[in-house]
FIKOLBA-105425 format. One record per residue (C-alpha): x, y, z; residue number from 1; residue in one letter. Coordinates in steps of 0.5 Angstrom, whole numbers. Layout:
N
+-------+-------+-------+-----+------+
|    c1 |    c2 |    c3 |  nr | rest |
+-------+-------+-------+-----+------+
|     X |     Y |     Z | NUM |    a |
...
+-------+-------+-------+-----+------+
This chain:
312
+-------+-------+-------+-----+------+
|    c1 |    c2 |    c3 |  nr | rest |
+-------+-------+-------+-----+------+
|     0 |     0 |     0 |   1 |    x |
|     6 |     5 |     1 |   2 |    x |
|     9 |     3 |    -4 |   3 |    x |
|     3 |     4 |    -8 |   4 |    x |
|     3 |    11 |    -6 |   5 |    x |
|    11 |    13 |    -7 |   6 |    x |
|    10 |    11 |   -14 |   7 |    x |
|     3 |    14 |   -15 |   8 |    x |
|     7 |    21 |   -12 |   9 |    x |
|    13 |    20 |   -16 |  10 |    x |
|     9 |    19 |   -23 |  11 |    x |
|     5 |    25 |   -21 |  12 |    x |
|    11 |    28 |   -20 |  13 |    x |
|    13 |    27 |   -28 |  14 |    x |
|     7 |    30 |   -30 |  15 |    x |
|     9 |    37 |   -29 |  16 |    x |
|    16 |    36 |   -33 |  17 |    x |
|    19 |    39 |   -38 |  18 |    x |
|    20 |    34 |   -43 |  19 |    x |
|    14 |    31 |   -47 |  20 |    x |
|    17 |    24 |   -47 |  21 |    x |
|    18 |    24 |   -40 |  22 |    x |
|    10 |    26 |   -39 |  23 |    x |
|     7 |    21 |   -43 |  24 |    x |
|    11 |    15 |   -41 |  25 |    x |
|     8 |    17 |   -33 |  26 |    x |
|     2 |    19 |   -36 |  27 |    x |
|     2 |    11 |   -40 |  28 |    x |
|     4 |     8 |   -33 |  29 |    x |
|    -1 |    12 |   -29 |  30 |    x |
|    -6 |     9 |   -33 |  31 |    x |
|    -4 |     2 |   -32 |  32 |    x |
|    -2 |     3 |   -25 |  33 |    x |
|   -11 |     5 |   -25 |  34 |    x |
|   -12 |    -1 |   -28 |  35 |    x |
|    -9 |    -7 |   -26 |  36 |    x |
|    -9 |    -4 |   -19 |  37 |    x |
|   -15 |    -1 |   -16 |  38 |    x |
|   -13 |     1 |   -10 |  39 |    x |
|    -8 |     5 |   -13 |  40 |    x |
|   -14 |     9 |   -16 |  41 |    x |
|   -15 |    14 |   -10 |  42 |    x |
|    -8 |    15 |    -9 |  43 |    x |
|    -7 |    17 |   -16 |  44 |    x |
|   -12 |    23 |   -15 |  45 |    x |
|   -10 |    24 |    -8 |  46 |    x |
|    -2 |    26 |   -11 |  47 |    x |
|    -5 |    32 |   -14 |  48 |    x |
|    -5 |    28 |   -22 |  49 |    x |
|   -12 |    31 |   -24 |  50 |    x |
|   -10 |    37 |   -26 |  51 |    x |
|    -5 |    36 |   -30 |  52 |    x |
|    -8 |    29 |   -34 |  53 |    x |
|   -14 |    35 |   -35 |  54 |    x |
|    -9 |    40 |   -39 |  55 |    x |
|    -7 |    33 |   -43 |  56 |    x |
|   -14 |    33 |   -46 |  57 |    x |
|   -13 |    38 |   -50 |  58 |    x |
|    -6 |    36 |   -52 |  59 |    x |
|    -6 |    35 |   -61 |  60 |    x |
|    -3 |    28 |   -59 |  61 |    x |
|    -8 |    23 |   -60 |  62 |    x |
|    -4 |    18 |   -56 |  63 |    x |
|    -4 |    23 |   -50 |  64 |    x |
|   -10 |    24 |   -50 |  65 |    x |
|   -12 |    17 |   -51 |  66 |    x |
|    -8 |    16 |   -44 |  67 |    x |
|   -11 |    22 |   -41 |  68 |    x |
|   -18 |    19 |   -42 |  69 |    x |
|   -17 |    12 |   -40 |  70 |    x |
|   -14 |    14 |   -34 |  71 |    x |
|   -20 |    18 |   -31 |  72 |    x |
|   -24 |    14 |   -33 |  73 |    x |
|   -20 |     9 |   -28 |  74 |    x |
|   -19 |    14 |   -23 |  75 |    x |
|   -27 |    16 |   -23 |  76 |    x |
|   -29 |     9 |   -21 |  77 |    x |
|   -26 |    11 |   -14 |  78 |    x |
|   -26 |    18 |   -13 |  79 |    x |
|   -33 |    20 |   -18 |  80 |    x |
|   -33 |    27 |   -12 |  81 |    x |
|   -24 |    29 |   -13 |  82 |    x |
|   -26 |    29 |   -21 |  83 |    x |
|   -32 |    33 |   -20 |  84 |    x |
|   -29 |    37 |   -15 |  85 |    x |
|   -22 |    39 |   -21 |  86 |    x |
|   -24 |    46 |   -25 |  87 |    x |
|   -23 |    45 |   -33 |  88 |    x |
|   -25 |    38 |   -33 |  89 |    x |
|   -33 |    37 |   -35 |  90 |    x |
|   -30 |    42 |   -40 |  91 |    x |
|   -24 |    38 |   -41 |  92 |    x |
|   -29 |    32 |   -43 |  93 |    x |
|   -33 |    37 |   -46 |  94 |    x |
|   -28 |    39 |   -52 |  95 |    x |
|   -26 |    31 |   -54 |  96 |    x |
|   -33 |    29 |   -55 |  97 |    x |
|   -35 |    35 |   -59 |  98 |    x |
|   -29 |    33 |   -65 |  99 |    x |
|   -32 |    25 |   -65 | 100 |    x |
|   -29 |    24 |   -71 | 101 |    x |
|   -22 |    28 |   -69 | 102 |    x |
|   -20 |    21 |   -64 | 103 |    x |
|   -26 |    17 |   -63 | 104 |    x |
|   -23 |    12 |   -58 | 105 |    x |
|   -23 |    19 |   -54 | 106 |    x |
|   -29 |    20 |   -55 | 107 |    x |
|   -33 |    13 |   -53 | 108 |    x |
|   -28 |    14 |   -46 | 109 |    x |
|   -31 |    20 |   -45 | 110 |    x |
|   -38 |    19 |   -46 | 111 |    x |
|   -36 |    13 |   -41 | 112 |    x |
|   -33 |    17 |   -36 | 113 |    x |
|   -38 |    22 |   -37 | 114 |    x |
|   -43 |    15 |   -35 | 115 |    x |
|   -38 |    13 |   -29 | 116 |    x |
|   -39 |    20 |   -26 | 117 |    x |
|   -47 |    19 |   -26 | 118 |    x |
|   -47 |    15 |   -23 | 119 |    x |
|   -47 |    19 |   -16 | 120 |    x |
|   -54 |    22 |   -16 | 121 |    x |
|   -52 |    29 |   -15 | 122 |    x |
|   -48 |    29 |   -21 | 123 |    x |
|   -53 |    28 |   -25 | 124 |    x |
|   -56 |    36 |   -24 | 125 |    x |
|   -49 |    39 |   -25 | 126 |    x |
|   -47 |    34 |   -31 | 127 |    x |
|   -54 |    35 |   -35 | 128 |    x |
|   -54 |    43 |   -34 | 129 |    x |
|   -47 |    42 |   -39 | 130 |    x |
|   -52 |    43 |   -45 | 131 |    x |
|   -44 |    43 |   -48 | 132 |    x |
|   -44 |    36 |   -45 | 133 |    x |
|   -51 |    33 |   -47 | 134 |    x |
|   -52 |    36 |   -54 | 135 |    x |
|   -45 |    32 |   -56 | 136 |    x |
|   -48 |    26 |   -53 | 137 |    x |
|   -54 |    26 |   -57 | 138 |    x |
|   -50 |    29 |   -64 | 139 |    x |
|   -46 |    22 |   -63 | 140 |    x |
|   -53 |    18 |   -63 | 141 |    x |
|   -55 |    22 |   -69 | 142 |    x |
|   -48 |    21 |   -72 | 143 |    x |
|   -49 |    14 |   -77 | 144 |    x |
|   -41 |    15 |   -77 | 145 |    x |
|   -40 |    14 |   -70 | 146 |    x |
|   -38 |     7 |   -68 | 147 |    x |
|   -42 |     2 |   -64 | 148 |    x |
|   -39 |     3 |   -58 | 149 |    x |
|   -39 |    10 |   -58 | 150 |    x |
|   -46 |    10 |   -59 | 151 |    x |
|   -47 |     5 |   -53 | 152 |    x |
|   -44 |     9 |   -48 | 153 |    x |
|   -47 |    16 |   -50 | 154 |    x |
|   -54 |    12 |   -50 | 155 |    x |
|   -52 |    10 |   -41 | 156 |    x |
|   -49 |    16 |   -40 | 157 |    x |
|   -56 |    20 |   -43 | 158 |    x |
|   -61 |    15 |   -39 | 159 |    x |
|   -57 |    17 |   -33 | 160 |    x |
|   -58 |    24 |   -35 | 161 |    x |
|   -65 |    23 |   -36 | 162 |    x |
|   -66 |    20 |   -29 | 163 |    x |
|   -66 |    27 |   -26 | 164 |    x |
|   -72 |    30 |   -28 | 165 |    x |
|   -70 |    37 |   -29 | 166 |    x |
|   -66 |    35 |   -34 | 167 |    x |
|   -71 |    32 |   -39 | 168 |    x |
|   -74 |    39 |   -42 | 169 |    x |
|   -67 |    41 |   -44 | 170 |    x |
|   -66 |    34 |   -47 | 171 |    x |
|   -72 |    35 |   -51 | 172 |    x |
|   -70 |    42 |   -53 | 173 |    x |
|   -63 |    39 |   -55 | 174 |    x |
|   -66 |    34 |   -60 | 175 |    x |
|   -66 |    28 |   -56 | 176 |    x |
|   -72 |    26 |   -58 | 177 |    x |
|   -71 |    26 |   -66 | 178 |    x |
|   -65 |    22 |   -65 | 179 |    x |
|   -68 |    17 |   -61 | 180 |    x |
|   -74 |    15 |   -65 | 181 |    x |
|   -68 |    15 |   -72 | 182 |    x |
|   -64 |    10 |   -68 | 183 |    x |
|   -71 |     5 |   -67 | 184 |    x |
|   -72 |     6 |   -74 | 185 |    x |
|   -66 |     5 |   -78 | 186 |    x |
|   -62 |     1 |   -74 | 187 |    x |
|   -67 |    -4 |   -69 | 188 |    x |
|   -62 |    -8 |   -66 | 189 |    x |
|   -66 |   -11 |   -60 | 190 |    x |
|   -61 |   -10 |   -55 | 191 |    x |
|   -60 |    -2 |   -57 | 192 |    x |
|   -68 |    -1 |   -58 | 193 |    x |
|   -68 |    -3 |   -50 | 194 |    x |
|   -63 |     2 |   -49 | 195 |    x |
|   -67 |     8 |   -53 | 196 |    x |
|   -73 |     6 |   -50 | 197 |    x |
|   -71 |     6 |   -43 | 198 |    x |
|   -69 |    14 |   -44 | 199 |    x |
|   -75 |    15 |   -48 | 200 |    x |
|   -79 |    13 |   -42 | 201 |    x |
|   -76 |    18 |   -38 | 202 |    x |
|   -76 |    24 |   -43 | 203 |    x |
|   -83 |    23 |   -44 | 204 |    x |
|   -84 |    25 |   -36 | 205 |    x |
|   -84 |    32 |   -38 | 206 |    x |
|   -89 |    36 |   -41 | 207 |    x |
|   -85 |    39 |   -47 | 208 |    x |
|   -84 |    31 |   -49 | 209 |    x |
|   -91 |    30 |   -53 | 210 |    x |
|   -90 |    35 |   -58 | 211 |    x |
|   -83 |    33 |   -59 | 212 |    x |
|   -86 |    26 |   -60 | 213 |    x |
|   -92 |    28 |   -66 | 214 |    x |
|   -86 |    31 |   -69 | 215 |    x |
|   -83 |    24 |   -71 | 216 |    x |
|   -89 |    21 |   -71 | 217 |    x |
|   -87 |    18 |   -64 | 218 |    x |
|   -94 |    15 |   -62 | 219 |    x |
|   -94 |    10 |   -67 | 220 |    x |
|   -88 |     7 |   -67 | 221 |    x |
|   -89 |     7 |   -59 | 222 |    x |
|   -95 |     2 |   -61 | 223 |    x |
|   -92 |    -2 |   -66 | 224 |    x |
|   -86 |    -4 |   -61 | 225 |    x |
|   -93 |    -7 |   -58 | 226 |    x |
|   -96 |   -10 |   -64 | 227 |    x |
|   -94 |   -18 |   -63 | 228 |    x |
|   -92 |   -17 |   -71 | 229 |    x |
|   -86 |   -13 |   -70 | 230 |    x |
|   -82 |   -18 |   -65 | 231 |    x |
|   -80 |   -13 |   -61 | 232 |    x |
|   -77 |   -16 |   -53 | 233 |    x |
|   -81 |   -16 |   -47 | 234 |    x |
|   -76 |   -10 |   -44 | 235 |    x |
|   -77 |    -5 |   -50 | 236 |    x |
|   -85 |    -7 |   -50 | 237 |    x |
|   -85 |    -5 |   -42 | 238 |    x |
|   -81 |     2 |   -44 | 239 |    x |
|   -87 |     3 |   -48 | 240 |    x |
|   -92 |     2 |   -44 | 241 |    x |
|   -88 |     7 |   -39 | 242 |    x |
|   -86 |    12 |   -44 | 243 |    x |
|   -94 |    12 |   -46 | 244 |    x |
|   -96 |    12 |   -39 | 245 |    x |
|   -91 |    18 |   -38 | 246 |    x |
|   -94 |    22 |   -44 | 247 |    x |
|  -101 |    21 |   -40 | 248 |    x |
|   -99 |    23 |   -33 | 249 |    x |
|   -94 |    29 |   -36 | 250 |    x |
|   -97 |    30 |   -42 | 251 |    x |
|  -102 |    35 |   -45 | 252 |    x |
|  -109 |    34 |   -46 | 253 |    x |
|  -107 |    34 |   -53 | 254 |    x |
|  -103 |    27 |   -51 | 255 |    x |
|  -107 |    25 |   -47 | 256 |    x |
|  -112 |    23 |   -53 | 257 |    x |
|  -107 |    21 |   -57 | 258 |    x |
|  -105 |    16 |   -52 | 259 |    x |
|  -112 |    14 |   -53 | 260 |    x |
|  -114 |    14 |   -59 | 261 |    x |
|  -106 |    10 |   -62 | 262 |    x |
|  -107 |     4 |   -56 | 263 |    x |
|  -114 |     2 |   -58 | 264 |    x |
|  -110 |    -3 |   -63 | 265 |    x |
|  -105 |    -6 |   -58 | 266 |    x |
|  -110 |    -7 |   -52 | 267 |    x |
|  -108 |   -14 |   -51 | 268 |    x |
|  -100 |   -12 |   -52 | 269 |    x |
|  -101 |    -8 |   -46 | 270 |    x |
|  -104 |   -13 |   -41 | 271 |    x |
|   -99 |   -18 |   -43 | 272 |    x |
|   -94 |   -13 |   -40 | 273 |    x |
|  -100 |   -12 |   -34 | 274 |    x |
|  -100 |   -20 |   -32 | 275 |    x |
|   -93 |   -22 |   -35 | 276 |    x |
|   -88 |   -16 |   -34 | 277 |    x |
|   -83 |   -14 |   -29 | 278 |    x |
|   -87 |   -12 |   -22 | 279 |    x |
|   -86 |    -4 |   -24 | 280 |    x |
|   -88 |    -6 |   -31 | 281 |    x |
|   -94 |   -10 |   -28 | 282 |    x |
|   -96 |    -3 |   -25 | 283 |    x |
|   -95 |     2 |   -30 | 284 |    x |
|   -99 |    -4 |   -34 | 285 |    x |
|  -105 |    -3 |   -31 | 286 |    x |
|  -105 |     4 |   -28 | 287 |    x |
|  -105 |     4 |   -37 | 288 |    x |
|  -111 |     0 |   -38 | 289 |    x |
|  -114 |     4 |   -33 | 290 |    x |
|  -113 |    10 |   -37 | 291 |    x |
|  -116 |     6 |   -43 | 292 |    x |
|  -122 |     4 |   -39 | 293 |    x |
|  -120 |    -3 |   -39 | 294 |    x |
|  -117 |    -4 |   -32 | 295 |    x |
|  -121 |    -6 |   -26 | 296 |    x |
|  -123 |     0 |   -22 | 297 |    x |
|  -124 |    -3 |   -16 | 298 |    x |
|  -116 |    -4 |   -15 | 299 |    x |
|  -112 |     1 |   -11 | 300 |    x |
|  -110 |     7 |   -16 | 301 |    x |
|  -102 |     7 |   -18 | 302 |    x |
|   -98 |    10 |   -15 | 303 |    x |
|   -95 |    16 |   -19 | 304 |    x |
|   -87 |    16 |   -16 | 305 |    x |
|   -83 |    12 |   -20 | 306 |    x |
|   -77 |     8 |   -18 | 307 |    x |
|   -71 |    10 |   -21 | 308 |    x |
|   -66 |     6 |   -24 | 309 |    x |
|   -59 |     4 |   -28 | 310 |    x |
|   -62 |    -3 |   -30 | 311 |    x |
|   -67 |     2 |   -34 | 312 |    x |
+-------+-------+-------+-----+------+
Protein backbone atom coordinates (compact mmCIF):
# COMPACT_ATOMS: atom_id res chain seq x y z
CA UNK A 1 0.00 0.00 0.00
CA UNK A 2 2.80 2.41 0.53
CA UNK A 3 4.66 1.47 -2.20
CA UNK A 4 1.72 2.24 -4.23
CA UNK A 5 1.44 5.46 -2.79
CA UNK A 6 5.51 6.61 -3.40
CA UNK A 7 4.89 5.52 -7.06
CA UNK A 8 1.63 7.22 -7.36
CA UNK A 9 3.44 10.43 -5.91
CA UNK A 10 6.57 9.92 -8.22
CA UNK A 11 4.50 9.33 -11.66
CA UNK A 12 2.61 12.31 -10.59
CA UNK A 13 5.48 13.96 -10.05
CA UNK A 14 6.51 13.40 -13.86
CA UNK A 15 3.49 14.93 -15.11
CA UNK A 16 4.64 18.46 -14.65
CA UNK A 17 7.93 17.96 -16.33
CA UNK A 18 9.28 19.50 -19.17
CA UNK A 19 10.17 16.86 -21.47
CA UNK A 20 6.94 15.73 -23.40
CA UNK A 21 8.62 12.22 -23.63
CA UNK A 22 9.01 11.87 -19.93
CA UNK A 23 5.18 13.13 -19.29
CA UNK A 24 3.61 10.42 -21.49
CA UNK A 25 5.45 7.70 -20.41
CA UNK A 26 4.17 8.64 -16.58
CA UNK A 27 0.97 9.47 -17.86
CA UNK A 28 1.07 5.45 -19.85
CA UNK A 29 2.11 3.97 -16.49
CA UNK A 30 -0.36 5.95 -14.41
CA UNK A 31 -3.08 4.61 -16.71
CA UNK A 32 -1.81 1.13 -16.23
CA UNK A 33 -1.21 1.60 -12.52
CA UNK A 34 -5.36 2.65 -12.34
CA UNK A 35 -6.21 -0.28 -14.24
CA UNK A 36 -4.49 -3.36 -12.86
CA UNK A 37 -4.25 -2.11 -9.47
CA UNK A 38 -7.62 -0.40 -8.23
CA UNK A 39 -6.57 0.42 -5.05
CA UNK A 40 -3.96 2.73 -6.54
CA UNK A 41 -6.78 4.58 -8.08
CA UNK A 42 -7.67 7.09 -5.14
CA UNK A 43 -3.85 7.29 -4.56
CA UNK A 44 -3.37 8.74 -8.02
CA UNK A 45 -5.83 11.35 -7.66
CA UNK A 46 -4.99 12.04 -4.25
CA UNK A 47 -0.95 12.99 -5.41
CA UNK A 48 -2.63 15.76 -7.23
CA UNK A 49 -2.28 13.77 -10.97
CA UNK A 50 -6.05 15.38 -11.94
CA UNK A 51 -5.12 18.56 -12.95
CA UNK A 52 -2.45 17.82 -15.23
CA UNK A 53 -4.21 14.56 -16.79
CA UNK A 54 -6.83 17.28 -17.34
CA UNK A 55 -4.50 19.81 -19.32
CA UNK A 56 -3.50 16.47 -21.53
CA UNK A 57 -7.02 16.35 -22.93
CA UNK A 58 -6.59 19.14 -25.15
CA UNK A 59 -2.98 17.94 -26.07
CA UNK A 60 -2.87 17.51 -30.29
CA UNK A 61 -1.55 13.79 -29.31
CA UNK A 62 -4.04 11.45 -30.11
CA UNK A 63 -2.02 9.17 -28.17
CA UNK A 64 -2.16 11.41 -25.07
CA UNK A 65 -5.24 12.06 -25.10
CA UNK A 66 -6.12 8.25 -25.31
CA UNK A 67 -4.00 7.79 -22.13
CA UNK A 68 -5.30 11.10 -20.38
CA UNK A 69 -9.15 9.68 -20.90
CA UNK A 70 -8.51 6.09 -19.92
CA UNK A 71 -7.13 7.05 -16.87
CA UNK A 72 -9.82 9.18 -15.74
CA UNK A 73 -11.87 6.76 -16.66
CA UNK A 74 -10.03 4.63 -13.99
CA UNK A 75 -9.74 6.89 -11.50
CA UNK A 76 -13.54 7.86 -11.74
CA UNK A 77 -14.64 4.69 -10.68
CA UNK A 78 -13.18 5.34 -6.77
CA UNK A 79 -12.96 8.93 -6.47
CA UNK A 80 -16.43 10.21 -8.79
CA UNK A 81 -16.36 13.57 -5.97
CA UNK A 82 -12.02 14.39 -6.65
CA UNK A 83 -13.09 14.66 -10.41
CA UNK A 84 -16.12 16.42 -10.21
CA UNK A 85 -14.65 18.67 -7.74
CA UNK A 86 -11.23 19.29 -10.38
CA UNK A 87 -11.77 22.89 -12.62
CA UNK A 88 -11.72 22.49 -16.33
CA UNK A 89 -12.53 18.84 -16.38
CA UNK A 90 -16.27 18.41 -17.46
CA UNK A 91 -15.01 21.23 -19.81
CA UNK A 92 -12.04 19.21 -20.38
CA UNK A 93 -14.31 15.99 -21.28
CA UNK A 94 -16.56 18.32 -23.14
CA UNK A 95 -14.15 19.33 -26.22
CA UNK A 96 -13.07 15.53 -27.00
CA UNK A 97 -16.65 14.68 -27.51
CA UNK A 98 -17.73 17.69 -29.56
CA UNK A 99 -14.71 16.31 -32.27
CA UNK A 100 -15.97 12.43 -32.70
CA UNK A 101 -14.44 12.20 -35.73
CA UNK A 102 -10.84 13.84 -34.56
CA UNK A 103 -10.24 10.70 -31.99
CA UNK A 104 -13.25 8.55 -31.62
CA UNK A 105 -11.49 5.90 -29.23
CA UNK A 106 -11.25 9.48 -27.10
CA UNK A 107 -14.56 10.10 -27.36
CA UNK A 108 -16.32 6.67 -26.64
CA UNK A 109 -14.04 6.95 -23.22
CA UNK A 110 -15.29 9.99 -22.58
CA UNK A 111 -18.89 9.31 -23.19
CA UNK A 112 -18.09 6.35 -20.58
CA UNK A 113 -16.53 8.60 -17.97
CA UNK A 114 -19.08 10.92 -18.38
CA UNK A 115 -21.50 7.63 -17.56
CA UNK A 116 -19.05 6.47 -14.68
CA UNK A 117 -19.63 9.99 -12.84
CA UNK A 118 -23.28 9.63 -13.22
CA UNK A 119 -23.35 7.29 -11.30
CA UNK A 120 -23.36 9.48 -8.19
CA UNK A 121 -26.89 11.04 -7.98
CA UNK A 122 -25.89 14.47 -7.35
CA UNK A 123 -23.75 14.45 -10.29
CA UNK A 124 -26.54 14.08 -12.65
CA UNK A 125 -27.94 18.24 -12.14
CA UNK A 126 -24.55 19.26 -12.26
CA UNK A 127 -23.46 17.19 -15.73
CA UNK A 128 -26.95 17.48 -17.39
CA UNK A 129 -26.82 21.31 -16.81
CA UNK A 130 -23.74 21.16 -19.29
CA UNK A 131 -25.87 21.43 -22.45
CA UNK A 132 -22.23 21.31 -24.06
CA UNK A 133 -22.15 17.94 -22.49
CA UNK A 134 -25.69 16.47 -23.35
CA UNK A 135 -25.82 18.00 -27.12
CA UNK A 136 -22.44 16.22 -27.88
CA UNK A 137 -24.17 12.79 -26.25
CA UNK A 138 -26.89 13.24 -28.71
CA UNK A 139 -25.19 14.39 -31.81
CA UNK A 140 -22.91 11.14 -31.38
CA UNK A 141 -26.49 8.96 -31.34
CA UNK A 142 -27.27 10.81 -34.70
CA UNK A 143 -23.89 10.50 -36.14
CA UNK A 144 -24.27 7.21 -38.52
CA UNK A 145 -20.30 7.35 -38.53
CA UNK A 146 -19.91 6.95 -35.13
CA UNK A 147 -18.99 3.26 -33.87
CA UNK A 148 -21.07 1.15 -31.95
CA UNK A 149 -19.69 1.36 -29.01
CA UNK A 150 -19.51 5.17 -29.22
CA UNK A 151 -23.19 5.06 -29.35
CA UNK A 152 -23.65 2.35 -26.53
CA UNK A 153 -21.88 4.62 -23.91
CA UNK A 154 -23.59 8.02 -25.24
CA UNK A 155 -26.98 6.20 -24.89
CA UNK A 156 -26.13 4.81 -20.74
CA UNK A 157 -24.73 8.18 -20.22
CA UNK A 158 -27.80 10.05 -21.43
CA UNK A 159 -30.31 7.50 -19.62
CA UNK A 160 -28.32 8.44 -16.73
CA UNK A 161 -29.04 12.12 -17.35
CA UNK A 162 -32.47 11.64 -18.18
CA UNK A 163 -32.95 9.97 -14.53
CA UNK A 164 -32.93 13.39 -13.11
CA UNK A 165 -36.23 15.12 -13.86
CA UNK A 166 -35.12 18.44 -14.25
CA UNK A 167 -32.76 17.54 -17.17
CA UNK A 168 -35.64 16.01 -19.28
CA UNK A 169 -36.77 19.27 -21.04
CA UNK A 170 -33.34 20.33 -21.89
CA UNK A 171 -32.91 17.03 -23.48
CA UNK A 172 -36.17 17.68 -25.67
CA UNK A 173 -34.88 21.18 -26.51
CA UNK A 174 -31.64 19.49 -27.73
CA UNK A 175 -32.78 17.11 -30.10
CA UNK A 176 -32.82 13.97 -28.21
CA UNK A 177 -36.16 13.13 -29.23
CA UNK A 178 -35.69 12.88 -32.87
CA UNK A 179 -32.35 11.23 -32.45
CA UNK A 180 -33.80 8.45 -30.29
CA UNK A 181 -36.77 7.58 -32.32
CA UNK A 182 -34.24 7.42 -35.82
CA UNK A 183 -31.86 4.80 -33.96
CA UNK A 184 -35.36 2.35 -33.54
CA UNK A 185 -36.01 2.83 -36.81
CA UNK A 186 -32.92 2.39 -38.80
CA UNK A 187 -30.89 0.45 -36.75
CA UNK A 188 -33.42 -2.09 -34.75
CA UNK A 189 -31.07 -4.21 -33.03
CA UNK A 190 -32.98 -5.74 -29.90
CA UNK A 191 -30.54 -4.75 -27.29
CA UNK A 192 -30.14 -0.96 -28.72
CA UNK A 193 -33.90 -0.57 -28.91
CA UNK A 194 -34.18 -1.52 -25.08
CA UNK A 195 -31.44 0.93 -24.58
CA UNK A 196 -33.43 3.88 -26.38
CA UNK A 197 -36.61 2.97 -25.10
CA UNK A 198 -35.40 3.02 -21.58
CA UNK A 199 -34.42 6.91 -22.03
CA UNK A 200 -37.27 7.47 -23.96
CA UNK A 201 -39.49 6.55 -21.06
CA UNK A 202 -37.92 8.90 -18.94
CA UNK A 203 -37.99 11.76 -21.52
CA UNK A 204 -41.74 11.54 -21.80
CA UNK A 205 -42.06 12.43 -18.14
CA UNK A 206 -41.78 16.11 -18.93
CA UNK A 207 -44.58 18.17 -20.26
CA UNK A 208 -42.71 19.60 -23.39
CA UNK A 209 -42.18 15.48 -24.55
CA UNK A 210 -45.36 15.09 -26.29
CA UNK A 211 -45.09 17.73 -29.23
CA UNK A 212 -41.55 16.45 -29.41
CA UNK A 213 -43.11 13.06 -29.89
CA UNK A 214 -46.18 14.05 -32.88
CA UNK A 215 -42.94 15.27 -34.62
CA UNK A 216 -41.44 12.13 -35.42
CA UNK A 217 -44.68 10.39 -35.73
CA UNK A 218 -43.69 8.76 -31.85
CA UNK A 219 -46.96 7.48 -30.87
CA UNK A 220 -46.91 5.19 -33.45
CA UNK A 221 -44.07 3.64 -33.49
CA UNK A 222 -44.43 3.33 -29.27
CA UNK A 223 -47.72 1.04 -30.37
CA UNK A 224 -45.96 -1.03 -33.09
CA UNK A 225 -43.22 -1.78 -30.46
CA UNK A 226 -46.51 -3.34 -28.86
CA UNK A 227 -48.02 -5.19 -31.94
CA UNK A 228 -46.82 -8.88 -31.73
CA UNK A 229 -46.01 -8.68 -35.26
CA UNK A 230 -42.81 -6.63 -34.75
CA UNK A 231 -41.21 -8.84 -32.56
CA UNK A 232 -40.10 -6.43 -30.42
CA UNK A 233 -38.42 -7.95 -26.56
CA UNK A 234 -40.43 -7.99 -23.74
CA UNK A 235 -38.01 -5.14 -21.83
CA UNK A 236 -38.48 -2.69 -25.20
CA UNK A 237 -42.47 -3.55 -24.79
CA UNK A 238 -42.55 -2.52 -20.99
CA UNK A 239 -40.54 0.85 -22.11
CA UNK A 240 -43.33 1.37 -24.21
CA UNK A 241 -45.98 1.09 -21.82
CA UNK A 242 -43.79 3.31 -19.49
CA UNK A 243 -43.09 5.96 -22.00
CA UNK A 244 -47.17 5.95 -22.86
CA UNK A 245 -47.99 6.18 -19.26
CA UNK A 246 -45.57 8.84 -19.05
CA UNK A 247 -46.99 11.23 -21.85
CA UNK A 248 -50.47 10.51 -19.89
CA UNK A 249 -49.27 11.54 -16.57
CA UNK A 250 -47.05 14.45 -17.93
CA UNK A 251 -48.65 15.22 -21.16
CA UNK A 252 -51.21 17.67 -22.27
CA UNK A 253 -54.63 16.78 -23.08
CA UNK A 254 -53.62 16.88 -26.54
CA UNK A 255 -51.46 13.59 -25.66
CA UNK A 256 -53.54 12.27 -23.35
CA UNK A 257 -56.10 11.74 -26.48
CA UNK A 258 -53.70 10.55 -28.70
CA UNK A 259 -52.39 7.97 -26.18
CA UNK A 260 -55.95 6.88 -26.27
CA UNK A 261 -56.78 6.81 -29.48
CA UNK A 262 -53.20 5.13 -30.90
CA UNK A 263 -53.38 2.03 -28.15
CA UNK A 264 -57.03 0.76 -29.24
CA UNK A 265 -55.01 -1.62 -31.35
CA UNK A 266 -52.40 -2.77 -28.99
CA UNK A 267 -54.77 -3.56 -25.84
CA UNK A 268 -54.15 -7.08 -25.63
CA UNK A 269 -49.83 -5.99 -25.81
CA UNK A 270 -50.35 -3.97 -22.96
CA UNK A 271 -52.12 -6.57 -20.73
CA UNK A 272 -49.67 -8.96 -21.51
CA UNK A 273 -46.95 -6.51 -19.78
CA UNK A 274 -49.98 -5.97 -17.19
CA UNK A 275 -49.93 -9.83 -16.24
CA UNK A 276 -46.45 -10.82 -17.55
CA UNK A 277 -43.91 -8.14 -17.01
CA UNK A 278 -41.74 -7.05 -14.67
CA UNK A 279 -43.38 -5.82 -10.86
CA UNK A 280 -42.80 -2.20 -11.86
CA UNK A 281 -44.14 -2.95 -15.75
CA UNK A 282 -47.13 -4.92 -14.17
CA UNK A 283 -47.85 -1.57 -12.49
CA UNK A 284 -47.42 0.79 -15.07
CA UNK A 285 -49.48 -1.78 -17.17
CA UNK A 286 -52.39 -1.74 -15.54
CA UNK A 287 -52.46 1.97 -14.24
CA UNK A 288 -52.42 2.07 -18.64
CA UNK A 289 -55.35 0.05 -18.96
CA UNK A 290 -56.86 2.08 -16.50
CA UNK A 291 -56.48 5.08 -18.28
CA UNK A 292 -57.77 3.04 -21.72
CA UNK A 293 -60.90 2.23 -19.50
CA UNK A 294 -59.87 -1.57 -19.67
CA UNK A 295 -58.58 -1.77 -15.80
CA UNK A 296 -60.27 -3.25 -12.80
CA UNK A 297 -61.38 0.09 -11.15
CA UNK A 298 -61.91 -1.37 -7.86
CA UNK A 299 -57.88 -1.94 -7.26
CA UNK A 300 -55.85 0.56 -5.74
CA UNK A 301 -54.98 3.61 -7.82
CA UNK A 302 -51.22 3.74 -9.16
CA UNK A 303 -49.23 5.09 -7.50
CA UNK A 304 -47.26 8.05 -9.64
CA UNK A 305 -43.36 8.07 -7.88
CA UNK A 306 -41.27 6.16 -10.13
CA UNK A 307 -38.40 3.80 -9.12
CA UNK A 308 -35.34 4.85 -10.65
CA UNK A 309 -32.95 2.87 -11.78
CA UNK A 310 -29.36 2.24 -13.78
CA UNK A 311 -31.18 -1.32 -15.10
CA UNK A 312 -33.54 1.18 -16.92
Amino acid sequence: MEMQQRTARSLVKKLSSASEQTRIEALCDLRLMSKYEPESRLFIAEAGALPHITEILYSASPFAQENAVATLLNISIASRELLMSTPGLLDALSQLLRHPSANPVSVQTAAATIYSLLVDVDNRPIIGSKLDIVESLINITRDTTSPARSIKDALKALFAISLCPQNRSAMVELGAVPALFSLILKDGQIGLVEDVTAIIAQIAGCRESGNAFRKVSGFRVLVDLLNPSTGSSVRAKENAVSTLLNLVQCGEEKSVSEVKESCLGVLDGIRNVAEGGSTKSKTKGTALLKVLGEGDRDKASWDPRFDYNLDG
